[in-house]
C-alpha positions as CSV (number, residue, x, y, z in Angstrom):
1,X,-23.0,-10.2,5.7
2,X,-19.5,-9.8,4.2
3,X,-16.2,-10.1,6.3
4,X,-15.5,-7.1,8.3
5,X,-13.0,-3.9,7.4
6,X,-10.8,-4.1,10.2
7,X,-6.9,-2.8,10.5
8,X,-5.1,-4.9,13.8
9,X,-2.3,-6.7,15.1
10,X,-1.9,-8.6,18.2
11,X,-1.2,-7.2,21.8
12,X,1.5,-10.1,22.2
13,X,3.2,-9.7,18.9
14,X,3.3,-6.2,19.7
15,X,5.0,-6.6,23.1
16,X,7.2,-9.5,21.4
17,X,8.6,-6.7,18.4
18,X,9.1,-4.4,20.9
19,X,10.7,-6.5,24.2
20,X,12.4,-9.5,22.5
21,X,13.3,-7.2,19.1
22,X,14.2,-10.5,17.2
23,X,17.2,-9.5,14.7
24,X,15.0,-10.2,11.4
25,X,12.6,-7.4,12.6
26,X,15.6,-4.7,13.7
27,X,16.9,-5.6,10.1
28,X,13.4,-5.4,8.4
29,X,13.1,-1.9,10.5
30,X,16.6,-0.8,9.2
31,X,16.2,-1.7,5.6
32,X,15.8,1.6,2.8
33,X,15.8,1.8,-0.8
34,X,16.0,4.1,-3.5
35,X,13.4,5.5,-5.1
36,X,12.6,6.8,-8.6
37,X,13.7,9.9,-7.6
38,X,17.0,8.6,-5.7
39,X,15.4,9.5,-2.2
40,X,16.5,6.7,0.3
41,X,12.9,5.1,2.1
42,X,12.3,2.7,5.1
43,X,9.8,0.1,3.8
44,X,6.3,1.1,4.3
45,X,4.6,-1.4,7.3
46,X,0.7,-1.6,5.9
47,X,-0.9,-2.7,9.1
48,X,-4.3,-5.4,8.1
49,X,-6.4,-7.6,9.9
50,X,-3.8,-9.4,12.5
51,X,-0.7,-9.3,9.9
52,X,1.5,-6.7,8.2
53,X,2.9,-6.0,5.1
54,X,6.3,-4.9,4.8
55,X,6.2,-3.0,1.2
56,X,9.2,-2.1,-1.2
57,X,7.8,0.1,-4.1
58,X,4.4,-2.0,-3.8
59,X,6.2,-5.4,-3.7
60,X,5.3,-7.3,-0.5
61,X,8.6,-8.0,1.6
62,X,7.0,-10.2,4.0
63,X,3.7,-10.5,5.3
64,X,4.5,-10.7,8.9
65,X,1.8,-12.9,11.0
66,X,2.0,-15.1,14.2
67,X,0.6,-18.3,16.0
68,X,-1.3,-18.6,18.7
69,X,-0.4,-16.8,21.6
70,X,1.4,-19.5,23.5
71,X,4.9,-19.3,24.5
72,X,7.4,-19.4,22.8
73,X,5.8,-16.7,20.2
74,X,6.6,-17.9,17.2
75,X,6.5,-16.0,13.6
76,X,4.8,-17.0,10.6
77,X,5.6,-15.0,8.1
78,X,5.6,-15.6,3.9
79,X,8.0,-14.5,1.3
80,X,7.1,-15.1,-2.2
81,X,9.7,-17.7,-3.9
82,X,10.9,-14.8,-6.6
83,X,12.3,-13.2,-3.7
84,X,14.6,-15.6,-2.2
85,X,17.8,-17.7,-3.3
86,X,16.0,-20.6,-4.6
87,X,12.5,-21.9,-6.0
88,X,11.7,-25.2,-5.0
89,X,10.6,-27.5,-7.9
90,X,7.1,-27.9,-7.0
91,X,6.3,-24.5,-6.3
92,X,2.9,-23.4,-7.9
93,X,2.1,-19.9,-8.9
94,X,0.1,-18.6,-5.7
95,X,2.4,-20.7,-3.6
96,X,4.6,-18.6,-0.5
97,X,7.2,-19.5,1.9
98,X,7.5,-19.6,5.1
99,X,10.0,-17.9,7.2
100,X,10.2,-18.9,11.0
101,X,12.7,-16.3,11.8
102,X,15.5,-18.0,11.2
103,X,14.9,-20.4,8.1
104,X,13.1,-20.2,4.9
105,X,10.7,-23.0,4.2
106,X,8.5,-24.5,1.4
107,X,5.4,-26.4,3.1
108,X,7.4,-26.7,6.9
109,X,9.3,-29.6,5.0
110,X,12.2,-28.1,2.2
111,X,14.8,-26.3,4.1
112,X,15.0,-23.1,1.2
113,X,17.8,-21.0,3.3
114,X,19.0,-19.3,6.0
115,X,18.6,-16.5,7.6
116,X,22.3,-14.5,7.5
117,X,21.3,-11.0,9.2
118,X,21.2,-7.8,7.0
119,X,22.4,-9.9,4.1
120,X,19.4,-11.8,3.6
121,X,17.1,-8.9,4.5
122,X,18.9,-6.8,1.9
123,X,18.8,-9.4,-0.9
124,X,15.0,-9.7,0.0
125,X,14.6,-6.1,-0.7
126,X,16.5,-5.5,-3.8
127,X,15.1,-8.5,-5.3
128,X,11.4,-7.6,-4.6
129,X,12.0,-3.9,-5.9
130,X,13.0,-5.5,-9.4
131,X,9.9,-6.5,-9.7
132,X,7.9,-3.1,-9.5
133,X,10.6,-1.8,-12.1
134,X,10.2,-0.9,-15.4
135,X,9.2,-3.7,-17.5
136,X,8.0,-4.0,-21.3
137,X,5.6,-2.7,-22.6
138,X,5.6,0.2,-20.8
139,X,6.1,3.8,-22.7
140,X,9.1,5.7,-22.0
141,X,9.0,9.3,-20.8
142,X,10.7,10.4,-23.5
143,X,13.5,9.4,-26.5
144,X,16.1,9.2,-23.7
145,X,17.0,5.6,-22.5
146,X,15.2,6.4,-19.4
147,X,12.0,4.1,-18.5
148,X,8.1,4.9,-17.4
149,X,7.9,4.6,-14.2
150,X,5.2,1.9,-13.2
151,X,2.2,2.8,-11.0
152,X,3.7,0.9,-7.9
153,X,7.3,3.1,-8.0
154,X,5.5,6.1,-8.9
155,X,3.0,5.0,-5.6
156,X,5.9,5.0,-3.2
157,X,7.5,8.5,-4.5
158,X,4.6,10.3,-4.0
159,X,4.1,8.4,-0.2
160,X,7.8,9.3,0.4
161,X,6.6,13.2,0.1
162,X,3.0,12.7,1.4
163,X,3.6,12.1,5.6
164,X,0.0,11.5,6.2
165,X,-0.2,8.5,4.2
166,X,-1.6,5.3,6.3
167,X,-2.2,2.5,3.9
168,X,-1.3,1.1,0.9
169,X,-3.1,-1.4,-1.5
170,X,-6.4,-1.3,0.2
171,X,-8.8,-3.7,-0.1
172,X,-12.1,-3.9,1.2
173,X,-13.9,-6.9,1.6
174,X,-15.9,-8.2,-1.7
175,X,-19.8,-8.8,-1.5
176,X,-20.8,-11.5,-2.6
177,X,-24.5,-10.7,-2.2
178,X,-24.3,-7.3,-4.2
179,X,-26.5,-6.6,-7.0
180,X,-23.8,-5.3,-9.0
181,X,-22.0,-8.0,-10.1
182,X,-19.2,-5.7,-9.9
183,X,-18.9,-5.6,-6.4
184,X,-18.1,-9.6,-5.9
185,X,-14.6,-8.7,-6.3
186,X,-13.0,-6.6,-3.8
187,X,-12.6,-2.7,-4.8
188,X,-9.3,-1.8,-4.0
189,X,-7.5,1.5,-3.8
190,X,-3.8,2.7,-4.2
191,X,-3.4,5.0,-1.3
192,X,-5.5,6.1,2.0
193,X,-4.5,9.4,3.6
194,X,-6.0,11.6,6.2
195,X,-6.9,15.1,5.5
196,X,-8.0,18.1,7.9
197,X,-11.3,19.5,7.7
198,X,-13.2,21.7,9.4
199,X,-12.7,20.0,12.8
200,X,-12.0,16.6,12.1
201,X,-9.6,14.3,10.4
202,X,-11.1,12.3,6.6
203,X,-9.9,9.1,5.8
204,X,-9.8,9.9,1.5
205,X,-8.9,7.3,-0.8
206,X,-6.4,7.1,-4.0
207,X,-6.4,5.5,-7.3
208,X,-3.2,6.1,-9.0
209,X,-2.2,5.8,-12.8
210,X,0.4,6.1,-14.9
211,X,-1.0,8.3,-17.9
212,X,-0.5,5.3,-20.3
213,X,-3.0,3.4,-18.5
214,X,-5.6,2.2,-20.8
215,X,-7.9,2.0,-17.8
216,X,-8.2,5.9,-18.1
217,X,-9.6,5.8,-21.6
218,X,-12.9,4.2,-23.3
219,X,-13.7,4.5,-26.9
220,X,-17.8,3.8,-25.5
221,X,-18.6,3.7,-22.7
222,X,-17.2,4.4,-19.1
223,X,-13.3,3.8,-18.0
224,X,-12.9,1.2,-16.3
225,X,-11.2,3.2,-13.7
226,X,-14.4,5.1,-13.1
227,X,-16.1,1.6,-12.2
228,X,-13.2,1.2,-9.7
229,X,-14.2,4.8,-7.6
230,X,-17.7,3.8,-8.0
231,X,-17.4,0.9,-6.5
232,X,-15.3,2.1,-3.4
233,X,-18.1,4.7,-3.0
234,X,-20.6,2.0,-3.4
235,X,-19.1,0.3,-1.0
236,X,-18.3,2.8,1.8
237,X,-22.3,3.9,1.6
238,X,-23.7,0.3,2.8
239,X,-25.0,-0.1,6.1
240,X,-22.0,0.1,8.9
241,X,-19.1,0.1,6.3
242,X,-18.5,3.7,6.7
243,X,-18.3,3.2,10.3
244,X,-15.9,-0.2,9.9
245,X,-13.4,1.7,8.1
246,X,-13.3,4.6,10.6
247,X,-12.8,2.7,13.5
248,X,-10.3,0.3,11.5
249,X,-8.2,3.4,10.8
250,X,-8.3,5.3,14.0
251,X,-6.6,1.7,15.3
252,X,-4.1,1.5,12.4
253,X,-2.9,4.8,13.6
254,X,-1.7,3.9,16.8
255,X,-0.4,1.5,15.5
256,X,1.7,3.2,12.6
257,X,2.7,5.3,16.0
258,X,3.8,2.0,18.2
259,X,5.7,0.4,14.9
260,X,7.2,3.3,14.1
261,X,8.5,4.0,17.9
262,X,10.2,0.4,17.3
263,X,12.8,2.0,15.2
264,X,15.8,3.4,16.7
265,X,15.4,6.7,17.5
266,X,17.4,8.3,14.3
267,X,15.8,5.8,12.3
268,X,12.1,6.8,12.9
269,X,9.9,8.4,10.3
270,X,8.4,11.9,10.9
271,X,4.9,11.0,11.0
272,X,2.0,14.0,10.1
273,X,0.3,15.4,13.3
274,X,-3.0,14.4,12.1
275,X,-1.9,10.7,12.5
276,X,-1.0,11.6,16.6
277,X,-4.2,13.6,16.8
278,X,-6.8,10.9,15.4
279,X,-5.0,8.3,17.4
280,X,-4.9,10.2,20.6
281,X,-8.9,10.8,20.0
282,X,-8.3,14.7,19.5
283,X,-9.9,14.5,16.3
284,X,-12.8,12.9,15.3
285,X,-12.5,10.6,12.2
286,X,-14.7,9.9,8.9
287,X,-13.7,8.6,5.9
288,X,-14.8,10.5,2.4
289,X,-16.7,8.4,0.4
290,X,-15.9,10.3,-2.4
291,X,-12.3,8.8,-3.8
292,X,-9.4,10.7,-5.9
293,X,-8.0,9.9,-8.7
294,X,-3.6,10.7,-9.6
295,X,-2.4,10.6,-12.7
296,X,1.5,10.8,-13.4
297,X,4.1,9.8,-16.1
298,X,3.5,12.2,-18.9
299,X,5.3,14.8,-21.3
300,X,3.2,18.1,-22.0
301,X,3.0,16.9,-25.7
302,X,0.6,13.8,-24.4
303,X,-1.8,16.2,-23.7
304,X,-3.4,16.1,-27.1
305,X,-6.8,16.6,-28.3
306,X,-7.5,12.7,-27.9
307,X,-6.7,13.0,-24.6
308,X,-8.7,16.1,-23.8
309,X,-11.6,14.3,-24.6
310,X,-11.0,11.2,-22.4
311,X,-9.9,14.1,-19.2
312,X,-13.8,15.2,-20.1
313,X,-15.5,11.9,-19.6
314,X,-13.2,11.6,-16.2
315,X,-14.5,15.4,-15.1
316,X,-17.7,15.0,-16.0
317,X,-18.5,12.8,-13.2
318,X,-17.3,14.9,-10.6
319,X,-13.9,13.0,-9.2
320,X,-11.3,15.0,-8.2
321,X,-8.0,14.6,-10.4
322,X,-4.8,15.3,-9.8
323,X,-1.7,15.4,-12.9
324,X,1.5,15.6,-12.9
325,X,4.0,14.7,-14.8
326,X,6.4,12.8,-12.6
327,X,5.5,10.7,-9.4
328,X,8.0,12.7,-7.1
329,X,6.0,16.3,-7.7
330,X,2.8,15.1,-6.2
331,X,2.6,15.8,-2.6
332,X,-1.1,14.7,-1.5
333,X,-2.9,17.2,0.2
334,X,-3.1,17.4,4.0
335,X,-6.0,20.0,4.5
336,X,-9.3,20.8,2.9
337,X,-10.4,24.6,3.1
């Protein structure tokens, strides 16, 4: 059996965050940035199994965990070198540090940097949103000087204007006693939301793309995106995953509620109904096994012949698509007739 789909976080961190309110988590709470379409955002707090990720534009802030609970409670959170003042000679490329809450350390030993308040939490911000900028290689929108916008910025404009959003960057666990040789890596997908329909709440899941992507196109054969859905339905139709992820995300919902309540009161994001309802246990919850693909980053004149044919082999299959050509326009939908 593989490892269990499960969203959590500790009773005693929780109490900690909220009682103690250490100054790195206020600032963490506090800390916006701009996005591609110059709309100010609080990071987005992707609750997992007993940590959370603190995401700027897909970039992972911190991922926030803690020891054992003994007193005093003490954080363990990482921080990838790239985002902090310095990298420590012998840093490898998987390697994190660690940050206590008040220092930043390289294997508990090299004393990286301090933490200085807003300032540091800032810097970590800006600094990891570089990294889910334009970069080369990707195609511009147009002949202006302005850039394509990657999948991760274009990922957090559409979850800026798409309230019942609950996870980002989901992974499910890999099988590594699947047939399909496929499925010994874990599928992942971009977003989760939740939907109303009929009389319950769906858990539906997003792939996201920028139009450039050449995992949207095959010259024979199938896209490789198309594996990607087929795996996540694959997936959600063994025995008791469907279930997993249903009761994982009726827990991650009252928990978006109880970190979101941490913020000061004029800081807090408006969160959809649906997210109070299938937390509260006023809506039942299942989760769609049949996965959406988004598509964004275009001009009308991509829309060629070529590309006609490639849309076919995606429609033929059946997934739902949705286009558009800029991240910002795509609000995801919050109710199924």
């Amino acid at each position: 059996m593989t490892t269990a789909f499960s969203r959590r976080f500790p009773n005693y961190a929780l109490d900690y965050l909220r009682t103690v309110r250490p100054g790195w988590w206020k600032d963490l709470l506090d800390a916006k940035f701009v996005d591609v379409a110059g709309k100010h955002q609080a990071l987005f707090l992707a609750v997992r199994d007993n940590y959370i990720n603190a995401y700027v534009e897909g970039q992972s802030v911190l991922k926030i965990s803690f020891g054992r609970h003994v007193s005093p409670i003490k954080v363990r959170a990482k921080i990838h070198p790239k985002y902090t003042l310095s990298i420590h000679k012998d840093v490898k490329e998987r390697d994190y540090y660690v940050f206590d809450g008040n220092k930043v350390l390289y294997k508990r030993l090299h004393h990286i940097e301090c933490y200085e308040g807003p300032v540091s939490m800032t810097r970590w911000v800006a600094k990891a949103q570089t990294f889910a900028k334009w970069h080369r290689g990707v195609k511009p929108l147009d002949d202006s000087t302005n850039p394509a916008t990657p999948e991760k910025r274009g990922v957090a404009a559409i979850v800026a204007r798409s309230p019942n959003v609950i996870d980002l960057e989901m992974a499910l666990p890999a099988d590594k006693k699947s047939k399909h040789p496929e499925d010994q890596s874990a599928p992942r997908m971009d977003i989760v939301a939740l939907e109303r329909f009929q009389n319950r709440a769906r858990i539906v899941g997003y792939a996201a793309k920028t139009f450039h992507d050449s995992r949207l196109r095959s010259a024979n054969g199938t896209p490789e995106v198309l594996k990607q859905l087929s795996r996540y339905e694959r997936w959600l139709t063994m025995p008791d995953r469907k279930k997993q992820v249903e009761e994982a995300y009726k827990n991650c919902c009252s928990l978006i509620i109880q970190l979101n309540d941490m913020r000061e009161p004029d800081q807090r994001i408006p969160l959809h109904a649906l997210i109070y309802e299938v937390a509260n246990g006023n809506l039942e919850l299942e989760a769609d096994i049949k996965p959406r693909l988004i598509i964004f980053d275009y001009k009308e004149g991509d829309l060629n012949d070529i590309w006609k044919v490639h849309k076919k082999v995606l429609l033929d299959t059946g997934v739902e698509m949705t286009m558009m050509p800029r991240p910002e326009s795509i609000k995801l939908p919050d109710l199924r007739a």
